[in-house]
C-alpha positions as CSV (number, residue, x, y, z in Angstrom):
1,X,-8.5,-9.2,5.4
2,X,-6.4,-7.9,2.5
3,X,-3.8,-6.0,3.1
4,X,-3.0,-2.0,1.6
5,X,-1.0,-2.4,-1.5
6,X,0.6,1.2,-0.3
7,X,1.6,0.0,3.1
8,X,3.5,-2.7,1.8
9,X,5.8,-1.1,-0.5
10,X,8.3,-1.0,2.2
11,X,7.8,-4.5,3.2
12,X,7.8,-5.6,-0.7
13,X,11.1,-3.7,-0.8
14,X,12.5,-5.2,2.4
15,X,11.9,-9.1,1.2
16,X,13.7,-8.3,-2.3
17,X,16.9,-6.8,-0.7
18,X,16.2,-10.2,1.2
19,X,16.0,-12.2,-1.5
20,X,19.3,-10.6,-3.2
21,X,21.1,-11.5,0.2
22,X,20.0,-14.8,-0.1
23,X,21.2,-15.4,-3.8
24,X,24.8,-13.8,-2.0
25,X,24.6,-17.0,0.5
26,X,24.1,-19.2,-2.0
27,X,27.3,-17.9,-4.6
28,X,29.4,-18.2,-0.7
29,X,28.3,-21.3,0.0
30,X,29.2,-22.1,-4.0
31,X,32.5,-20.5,-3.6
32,X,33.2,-22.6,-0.7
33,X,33.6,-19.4,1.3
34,X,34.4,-18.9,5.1
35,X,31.6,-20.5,7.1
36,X,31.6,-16.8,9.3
37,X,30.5,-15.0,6.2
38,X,28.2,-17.3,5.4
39,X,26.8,-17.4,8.5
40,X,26.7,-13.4,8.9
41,X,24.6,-13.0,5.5
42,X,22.2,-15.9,6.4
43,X,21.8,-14.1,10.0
44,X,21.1,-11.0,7.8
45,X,18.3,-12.7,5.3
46,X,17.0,-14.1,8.3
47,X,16.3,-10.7,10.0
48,X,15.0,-9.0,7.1
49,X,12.1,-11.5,6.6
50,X,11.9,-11.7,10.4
51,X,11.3,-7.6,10.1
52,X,9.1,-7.8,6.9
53,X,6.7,-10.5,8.4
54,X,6.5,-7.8,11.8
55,X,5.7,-5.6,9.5
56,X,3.0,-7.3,7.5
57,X,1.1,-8.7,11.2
58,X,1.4,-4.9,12.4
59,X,-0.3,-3.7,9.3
60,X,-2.9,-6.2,9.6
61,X,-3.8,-5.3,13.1
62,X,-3.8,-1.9,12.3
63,X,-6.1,-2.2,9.8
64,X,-8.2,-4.4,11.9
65,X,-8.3,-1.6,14.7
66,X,-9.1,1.3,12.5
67,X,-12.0,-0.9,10.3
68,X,-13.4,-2.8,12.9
69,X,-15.1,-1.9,16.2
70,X,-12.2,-1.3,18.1
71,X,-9.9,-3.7,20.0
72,X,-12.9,-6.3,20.4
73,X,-13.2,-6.8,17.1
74,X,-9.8,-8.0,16.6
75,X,-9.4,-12.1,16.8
76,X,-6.8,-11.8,19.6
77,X,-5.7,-15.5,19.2
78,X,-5.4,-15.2,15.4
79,X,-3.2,-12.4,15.8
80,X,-1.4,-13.9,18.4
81,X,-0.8,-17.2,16.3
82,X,0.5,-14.5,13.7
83,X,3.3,-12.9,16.1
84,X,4.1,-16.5,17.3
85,X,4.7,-18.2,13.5
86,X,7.0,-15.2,13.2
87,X,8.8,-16.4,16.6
């Protein structure tokens, strides 16, 4: 299943702010700064991604659910492998 290139503007948006907080823990960890900030903006790279890849299974099932035959369609343990990888 391919994704909708519209529906993922926001996640696309999401992982770049992400990636532009991770290039800030890097220039920390460079400038040898307090280990607290450090660990504040790797907290906060880490939840963006954790939110984008929500984003991206929930799309997917979505999309599964409206172009399939309903819930049965859906390969319940493949999503479910999904949610978990994201855990």
């Amino acid at each position: 299943m391919e994704l909708d290139a519209t529906q993922m503007t926001p996640v696309i948006n999401r992982i770049k702010r992400a990636q532009g907080q991770l290039a800030g823990v890097l220039r920390l960890l460079e400038e040898g700064r307090d280990c607290e900030d450090v660990v504040t903006q790797l907290a906060a790279v880490s939840k963006a991604l954790d939110r984008a890849g929500f984003a991206i299974v929930a799309s997917g099932l979505q999309q599964c659910l409206a172009e399939g035959d309903g819930v049965d369609s859906v390969d319940v343990k493949k999503m479910e492998k999904l949610f978990l990888s994201l855990a």
